[in-house]
N, C-alpha and C positions, 0 to 999 in steps of 0.2 A: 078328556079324550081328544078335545079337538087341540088343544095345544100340543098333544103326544102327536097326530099329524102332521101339525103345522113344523113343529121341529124334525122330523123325518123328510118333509118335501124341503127345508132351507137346507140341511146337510148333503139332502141327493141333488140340488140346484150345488150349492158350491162343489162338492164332487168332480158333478159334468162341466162347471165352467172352467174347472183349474184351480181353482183358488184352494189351499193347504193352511190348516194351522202353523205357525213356525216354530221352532224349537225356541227356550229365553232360558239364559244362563242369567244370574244374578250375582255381582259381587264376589265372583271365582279369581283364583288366580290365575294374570298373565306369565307367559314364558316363553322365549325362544325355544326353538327345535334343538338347537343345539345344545340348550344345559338343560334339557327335558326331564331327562334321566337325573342329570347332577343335582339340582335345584330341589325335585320332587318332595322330598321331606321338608323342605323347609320353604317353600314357594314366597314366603312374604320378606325372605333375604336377598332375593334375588333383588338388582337396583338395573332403575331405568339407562345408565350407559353403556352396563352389559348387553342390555337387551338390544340397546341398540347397535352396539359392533357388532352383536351375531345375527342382524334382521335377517343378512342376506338368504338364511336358510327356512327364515318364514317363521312362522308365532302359531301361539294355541292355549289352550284353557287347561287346568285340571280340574274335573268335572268327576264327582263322585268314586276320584281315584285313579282315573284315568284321563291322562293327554288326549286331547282332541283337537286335531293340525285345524288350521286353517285353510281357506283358498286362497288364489292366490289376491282376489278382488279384498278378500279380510288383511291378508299379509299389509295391502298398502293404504291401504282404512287404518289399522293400528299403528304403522309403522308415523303416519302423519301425523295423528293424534299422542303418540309420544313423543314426537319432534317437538309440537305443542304445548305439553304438558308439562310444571314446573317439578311435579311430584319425583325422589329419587326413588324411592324403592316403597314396598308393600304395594306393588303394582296389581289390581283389580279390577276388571269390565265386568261388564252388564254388556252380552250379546245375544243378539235375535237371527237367526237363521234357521237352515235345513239341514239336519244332521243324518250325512249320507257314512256306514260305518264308523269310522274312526275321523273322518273331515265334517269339516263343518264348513257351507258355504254360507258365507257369512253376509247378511242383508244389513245388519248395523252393529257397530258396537262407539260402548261409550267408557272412558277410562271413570272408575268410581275415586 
């Protein structure tokens, strides 16, 4: 019983101070905004210089079947890290953020 307290008072402390669980995507497919739709069936075709000539319209995950955009602070997190990155295609992060609808503000991600 005293552990069921104690876990009740740390959840109502994080609560009131702010602090949120964050949403973790693992091993999902990357994709521009722009071949969202085109790509969608086949996500591990899509190749890292496409994705880079369509940055400019920002990136995102597909997550249980559905596209989920990024911010624009994730847009330029991924777009570095594919700059980065020797990988051409079967493009894949692991990201941690806050999933507000359909965007994801994006606190980190990592190309897998």
């Amino acid at each position: 019983m005293t552990r069921v307290i104690t876990l009740i008072g740390i959840l109502a402390w994080a609560g009131a101070s702010g602090i949120s669980a964050a949403d973790t995507w693992s091993n999902v497919p990357l994709i521009d905004t722009m071949c969202s739709t085109k790509v969608k069936d086949k996500p591990d075709a899509h190749t890292r210089a496409c994705a880079l000539q369509c940055a400019e319209g920002g990136f995102g995950i597909i997550a249980d079947g559905t596209f989920l955009k990024f911010d624009d602070s994730g847009n330029a997190k991924v777009q570095a890290a594919l700059k980065a990155s020797k990988k051409l295609d079967h493009l894949r992060v692991s990201v941690t953020g806050e999933r507000s609808g359909e965007t994801i503000k994006v606190a980190s991600v990592r190309i897998d």
